[in-house]
N, CA, C and O atoms as a Maestro MAE file, in Angstrom:
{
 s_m_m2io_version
 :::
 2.0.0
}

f_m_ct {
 s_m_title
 :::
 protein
 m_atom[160] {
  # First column is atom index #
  i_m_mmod_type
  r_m_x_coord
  r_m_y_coord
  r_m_z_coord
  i_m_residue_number
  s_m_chain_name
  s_m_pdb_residue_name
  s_m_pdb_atom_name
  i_m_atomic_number
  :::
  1 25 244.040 3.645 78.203 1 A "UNK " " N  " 7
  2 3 245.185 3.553 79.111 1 A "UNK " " CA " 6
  3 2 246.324 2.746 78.488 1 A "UNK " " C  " 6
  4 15 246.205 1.946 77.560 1 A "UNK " " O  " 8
  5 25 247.417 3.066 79.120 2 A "UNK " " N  " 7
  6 3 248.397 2.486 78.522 2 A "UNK " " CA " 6
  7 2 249.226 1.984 77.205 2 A "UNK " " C  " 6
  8 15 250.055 1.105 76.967 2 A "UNK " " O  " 8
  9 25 248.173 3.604 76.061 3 A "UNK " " N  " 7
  10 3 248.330 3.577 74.630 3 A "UNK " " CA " 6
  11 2 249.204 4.297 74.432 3 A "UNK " " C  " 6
  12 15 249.373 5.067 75.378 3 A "UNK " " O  " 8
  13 25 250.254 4.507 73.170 4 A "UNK " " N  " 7
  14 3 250.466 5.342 72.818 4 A "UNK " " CA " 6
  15 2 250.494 5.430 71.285 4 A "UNK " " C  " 6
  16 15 250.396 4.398 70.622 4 A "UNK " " O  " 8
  17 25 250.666 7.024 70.514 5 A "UNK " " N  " 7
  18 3 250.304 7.083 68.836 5 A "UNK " " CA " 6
  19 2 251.182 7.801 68.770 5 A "UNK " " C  " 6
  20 15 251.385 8.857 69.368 5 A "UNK " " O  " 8
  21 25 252.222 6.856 67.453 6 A "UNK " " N  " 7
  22 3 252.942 7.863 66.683 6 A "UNK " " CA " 6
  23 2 252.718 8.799 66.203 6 A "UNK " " C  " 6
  24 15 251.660 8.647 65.593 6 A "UNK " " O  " 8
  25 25 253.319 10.377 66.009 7 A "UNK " " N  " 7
  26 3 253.148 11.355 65.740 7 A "UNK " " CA " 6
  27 2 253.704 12.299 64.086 7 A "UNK " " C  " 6
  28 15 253.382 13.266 63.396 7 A "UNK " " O  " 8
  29 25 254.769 11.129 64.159 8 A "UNK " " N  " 7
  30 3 256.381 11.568 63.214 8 A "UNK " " CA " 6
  31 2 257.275 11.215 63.677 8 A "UNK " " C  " 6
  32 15 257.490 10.562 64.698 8 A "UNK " " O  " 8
  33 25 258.008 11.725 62.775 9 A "UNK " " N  " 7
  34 3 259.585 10.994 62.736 9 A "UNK " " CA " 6
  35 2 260.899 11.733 62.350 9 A "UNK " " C  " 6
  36 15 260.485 12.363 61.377 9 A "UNK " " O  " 8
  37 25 261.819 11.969 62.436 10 A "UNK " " N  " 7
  38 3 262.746 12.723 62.337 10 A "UNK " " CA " 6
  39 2 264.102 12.307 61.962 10 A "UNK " " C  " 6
  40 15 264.857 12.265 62.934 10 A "UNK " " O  " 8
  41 25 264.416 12.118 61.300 11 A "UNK " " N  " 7
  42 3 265.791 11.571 60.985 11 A "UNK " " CA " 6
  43 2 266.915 12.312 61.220 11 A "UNK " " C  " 6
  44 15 266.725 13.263 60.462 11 A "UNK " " O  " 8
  45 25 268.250 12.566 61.918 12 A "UNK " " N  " 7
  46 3 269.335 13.687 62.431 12 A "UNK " " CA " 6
  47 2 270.831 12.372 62.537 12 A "UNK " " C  " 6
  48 15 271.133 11.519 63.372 12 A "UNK " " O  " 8
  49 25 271.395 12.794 61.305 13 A "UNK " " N  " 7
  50 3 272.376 11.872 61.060 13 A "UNK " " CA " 6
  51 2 272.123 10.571 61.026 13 A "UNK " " C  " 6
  52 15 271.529 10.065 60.074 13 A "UNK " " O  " 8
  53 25 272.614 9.771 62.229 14 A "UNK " " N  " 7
  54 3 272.535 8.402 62.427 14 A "UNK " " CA " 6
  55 2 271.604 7.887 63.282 14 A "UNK " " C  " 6
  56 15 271.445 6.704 63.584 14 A "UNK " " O  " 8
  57 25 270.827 9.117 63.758 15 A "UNK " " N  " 7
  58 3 269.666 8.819 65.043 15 A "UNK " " CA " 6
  59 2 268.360 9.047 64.024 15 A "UNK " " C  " 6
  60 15 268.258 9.820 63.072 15 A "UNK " " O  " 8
  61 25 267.341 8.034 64.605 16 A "UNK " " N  " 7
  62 3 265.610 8.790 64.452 16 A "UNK " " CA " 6
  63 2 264.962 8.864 66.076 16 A "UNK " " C  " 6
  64 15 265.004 8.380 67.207 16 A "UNK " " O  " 8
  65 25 264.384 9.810 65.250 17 A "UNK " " N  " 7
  66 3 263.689 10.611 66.608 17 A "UNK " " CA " 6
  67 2 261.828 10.104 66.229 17 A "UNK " " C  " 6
  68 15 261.273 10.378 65.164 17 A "UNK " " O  " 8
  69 25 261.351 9.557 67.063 18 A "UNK " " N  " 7
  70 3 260.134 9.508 67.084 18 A "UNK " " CA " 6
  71 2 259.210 9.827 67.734 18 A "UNK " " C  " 6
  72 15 259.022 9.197 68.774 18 A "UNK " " O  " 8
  73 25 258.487 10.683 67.450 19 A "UNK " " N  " 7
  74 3 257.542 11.522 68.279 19 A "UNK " " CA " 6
  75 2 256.110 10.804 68.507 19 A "UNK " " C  " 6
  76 15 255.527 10.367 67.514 19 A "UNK " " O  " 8
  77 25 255.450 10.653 69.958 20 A "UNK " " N  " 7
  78 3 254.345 10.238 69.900 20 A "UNK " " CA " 6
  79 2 253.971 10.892 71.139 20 A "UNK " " C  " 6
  80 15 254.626 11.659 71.845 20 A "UNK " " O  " 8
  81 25 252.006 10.143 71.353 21 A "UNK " " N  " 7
  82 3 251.054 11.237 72.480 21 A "UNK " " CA " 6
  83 2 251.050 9.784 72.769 21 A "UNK " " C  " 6
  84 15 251.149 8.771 72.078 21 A "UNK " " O  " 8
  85 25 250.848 10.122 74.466 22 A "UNK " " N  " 7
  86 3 250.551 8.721 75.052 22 A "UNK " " CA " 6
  87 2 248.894 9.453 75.487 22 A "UNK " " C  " 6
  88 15 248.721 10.669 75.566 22 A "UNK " " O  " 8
  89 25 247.844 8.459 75.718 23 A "UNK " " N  " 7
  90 3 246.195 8.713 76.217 23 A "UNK " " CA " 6
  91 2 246.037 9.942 76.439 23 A "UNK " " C  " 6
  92 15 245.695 10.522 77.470 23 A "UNK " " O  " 8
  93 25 246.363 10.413 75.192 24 A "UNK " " N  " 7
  94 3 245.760 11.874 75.102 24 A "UNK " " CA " 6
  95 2 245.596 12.961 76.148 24 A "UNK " " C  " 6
  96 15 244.707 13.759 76.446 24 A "UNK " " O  " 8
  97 25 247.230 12.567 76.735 25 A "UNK " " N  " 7
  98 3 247.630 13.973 78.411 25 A "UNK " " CA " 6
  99 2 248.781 13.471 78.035 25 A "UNK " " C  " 6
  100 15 248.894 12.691 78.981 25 A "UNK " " O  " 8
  101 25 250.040 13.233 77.204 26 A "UNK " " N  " 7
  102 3 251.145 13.470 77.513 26 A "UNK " " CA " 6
  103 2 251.825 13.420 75.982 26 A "UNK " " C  " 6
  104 15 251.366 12.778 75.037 26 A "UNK " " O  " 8
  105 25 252.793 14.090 75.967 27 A "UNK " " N  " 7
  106 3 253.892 13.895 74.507 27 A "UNK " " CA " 6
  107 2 254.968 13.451 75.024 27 A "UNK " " C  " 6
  108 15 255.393 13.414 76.179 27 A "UNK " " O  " 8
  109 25 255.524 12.977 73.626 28 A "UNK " " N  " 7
  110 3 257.480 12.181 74.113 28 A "UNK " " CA " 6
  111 2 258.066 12.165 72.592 28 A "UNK " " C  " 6
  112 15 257.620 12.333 71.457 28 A "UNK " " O  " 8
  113 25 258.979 11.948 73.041 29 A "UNK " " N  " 7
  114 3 260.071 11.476 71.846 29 A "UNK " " CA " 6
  115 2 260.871 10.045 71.973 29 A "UNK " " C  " 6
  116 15 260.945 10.066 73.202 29 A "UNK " " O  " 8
  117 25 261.416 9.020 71.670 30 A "UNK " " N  " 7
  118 3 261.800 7.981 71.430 30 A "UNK " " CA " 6
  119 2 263.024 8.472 70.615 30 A "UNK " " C  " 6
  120 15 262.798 9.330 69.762 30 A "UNK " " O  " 8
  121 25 264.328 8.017 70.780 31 A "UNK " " N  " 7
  122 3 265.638 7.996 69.976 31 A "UNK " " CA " 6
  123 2 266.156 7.262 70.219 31 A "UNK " " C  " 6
  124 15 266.544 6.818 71.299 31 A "UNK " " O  " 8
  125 25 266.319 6.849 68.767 32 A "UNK " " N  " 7
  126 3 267.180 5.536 68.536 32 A "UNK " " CA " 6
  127 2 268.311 5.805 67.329 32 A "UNK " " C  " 6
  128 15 268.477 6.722 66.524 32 A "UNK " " O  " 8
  129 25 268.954 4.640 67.584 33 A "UNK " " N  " 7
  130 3 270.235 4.304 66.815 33 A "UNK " " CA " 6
  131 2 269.954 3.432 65.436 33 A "UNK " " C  " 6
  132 15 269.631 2.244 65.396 33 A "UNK " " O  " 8
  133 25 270.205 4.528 64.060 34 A "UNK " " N  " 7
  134 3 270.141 3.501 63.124 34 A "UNK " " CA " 6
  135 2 270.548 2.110 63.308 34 A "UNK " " C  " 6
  136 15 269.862 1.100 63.153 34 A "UNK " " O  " 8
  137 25 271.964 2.229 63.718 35 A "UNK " " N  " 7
  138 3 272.946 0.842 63.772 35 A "UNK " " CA " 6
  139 2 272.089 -0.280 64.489 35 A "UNK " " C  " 6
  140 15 272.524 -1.431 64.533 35 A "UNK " " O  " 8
  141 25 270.808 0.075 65.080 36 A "UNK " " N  " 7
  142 3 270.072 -1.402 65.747 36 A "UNK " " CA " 6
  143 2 269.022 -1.767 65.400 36 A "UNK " " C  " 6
  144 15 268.200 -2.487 65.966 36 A "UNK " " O  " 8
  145 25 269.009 -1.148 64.190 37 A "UNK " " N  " 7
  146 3 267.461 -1.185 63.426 37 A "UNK " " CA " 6
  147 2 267.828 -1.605 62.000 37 A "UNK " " C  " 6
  148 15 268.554 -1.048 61.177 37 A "UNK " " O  " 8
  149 25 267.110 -2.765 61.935 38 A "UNK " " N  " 7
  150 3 266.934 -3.791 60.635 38 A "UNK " " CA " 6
  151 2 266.286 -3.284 59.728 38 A "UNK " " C  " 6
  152 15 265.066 -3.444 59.732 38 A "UNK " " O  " 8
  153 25 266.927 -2.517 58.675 39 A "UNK " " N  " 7
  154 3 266.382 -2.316 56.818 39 A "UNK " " CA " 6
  155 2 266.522 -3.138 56.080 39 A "UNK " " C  " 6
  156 15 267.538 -3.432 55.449 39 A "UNK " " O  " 8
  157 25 264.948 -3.873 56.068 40 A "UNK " " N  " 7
  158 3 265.061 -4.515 54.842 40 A "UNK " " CA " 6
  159 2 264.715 -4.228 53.197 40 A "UNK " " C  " 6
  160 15 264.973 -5.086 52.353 40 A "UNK " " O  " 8
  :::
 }
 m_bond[159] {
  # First column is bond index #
  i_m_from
  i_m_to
  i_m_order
  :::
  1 1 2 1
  2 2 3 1
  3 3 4 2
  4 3 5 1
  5 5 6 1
  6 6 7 1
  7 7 8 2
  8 7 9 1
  9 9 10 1
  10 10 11 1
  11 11 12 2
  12 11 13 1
  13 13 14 1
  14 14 15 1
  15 15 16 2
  16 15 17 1
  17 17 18 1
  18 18 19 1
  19 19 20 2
  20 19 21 1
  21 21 22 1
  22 22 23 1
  23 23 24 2
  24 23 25 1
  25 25 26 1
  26 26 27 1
  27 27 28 2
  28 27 29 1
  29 29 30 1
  30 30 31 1
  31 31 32 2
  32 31 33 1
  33 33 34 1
  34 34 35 1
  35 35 36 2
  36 35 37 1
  37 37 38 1
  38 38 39 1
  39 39 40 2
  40 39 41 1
  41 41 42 1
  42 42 43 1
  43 43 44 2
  44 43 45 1
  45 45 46 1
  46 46 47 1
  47 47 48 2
  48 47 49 1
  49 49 50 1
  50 50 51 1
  51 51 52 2
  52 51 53 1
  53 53 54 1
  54 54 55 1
  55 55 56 2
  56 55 57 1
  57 57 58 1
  58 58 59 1
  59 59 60 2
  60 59 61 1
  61 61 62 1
  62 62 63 1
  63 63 64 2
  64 63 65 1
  65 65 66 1
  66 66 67 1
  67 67 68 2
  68 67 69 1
  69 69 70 1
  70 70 71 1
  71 71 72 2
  72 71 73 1
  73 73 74 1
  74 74 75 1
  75 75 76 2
  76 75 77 1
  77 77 78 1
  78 78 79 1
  79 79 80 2
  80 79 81 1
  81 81 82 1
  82 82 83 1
  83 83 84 2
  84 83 85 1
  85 85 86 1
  86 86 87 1
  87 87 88 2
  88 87 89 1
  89 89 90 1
  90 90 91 1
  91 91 92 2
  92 91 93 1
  93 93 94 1
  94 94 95 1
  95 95 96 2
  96 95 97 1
  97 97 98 1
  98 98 99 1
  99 99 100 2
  100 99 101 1
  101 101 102 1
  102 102 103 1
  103 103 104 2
  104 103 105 1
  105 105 106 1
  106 106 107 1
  107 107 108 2
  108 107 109 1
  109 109 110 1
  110 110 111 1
  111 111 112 2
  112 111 113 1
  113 113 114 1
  114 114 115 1
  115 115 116 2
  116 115 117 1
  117 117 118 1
  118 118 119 1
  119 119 120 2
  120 119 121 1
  121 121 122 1
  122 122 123 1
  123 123 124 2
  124 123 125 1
  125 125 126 1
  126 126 127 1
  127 127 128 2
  128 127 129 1
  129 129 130 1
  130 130 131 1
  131 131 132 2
  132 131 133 1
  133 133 134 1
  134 134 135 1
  135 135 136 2
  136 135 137 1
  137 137 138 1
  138 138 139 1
  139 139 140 2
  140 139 141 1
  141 141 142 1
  142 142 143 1
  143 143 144 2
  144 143 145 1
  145 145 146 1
  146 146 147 1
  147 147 148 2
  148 147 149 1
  149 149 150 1
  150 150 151 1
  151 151 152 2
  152 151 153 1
  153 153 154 1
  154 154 155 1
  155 155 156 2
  156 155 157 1
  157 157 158 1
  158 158 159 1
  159 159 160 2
  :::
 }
}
């Protein structure tokens, strides 16, 4: 309960897209903004 597993990842310009299964009954995606994410 209350897990979820990354799946992949997607990069589309300046966004990543991250795909994951939450307890094995549901899929999603996550998108975010390079500009708020720290590369070190």
């Amino acid at each position: 309960p209350r897990v979820v597993f990354s799946c992949g990842q997607a990069e589309i310009g300046d966004r990543i897209l991250v795909y994951y299964g939450g307890a094995d009954t549901v899929i999603g995606v996550a998108e975010f903004d390079k500009k708020y994410i720290k590369f070190d």
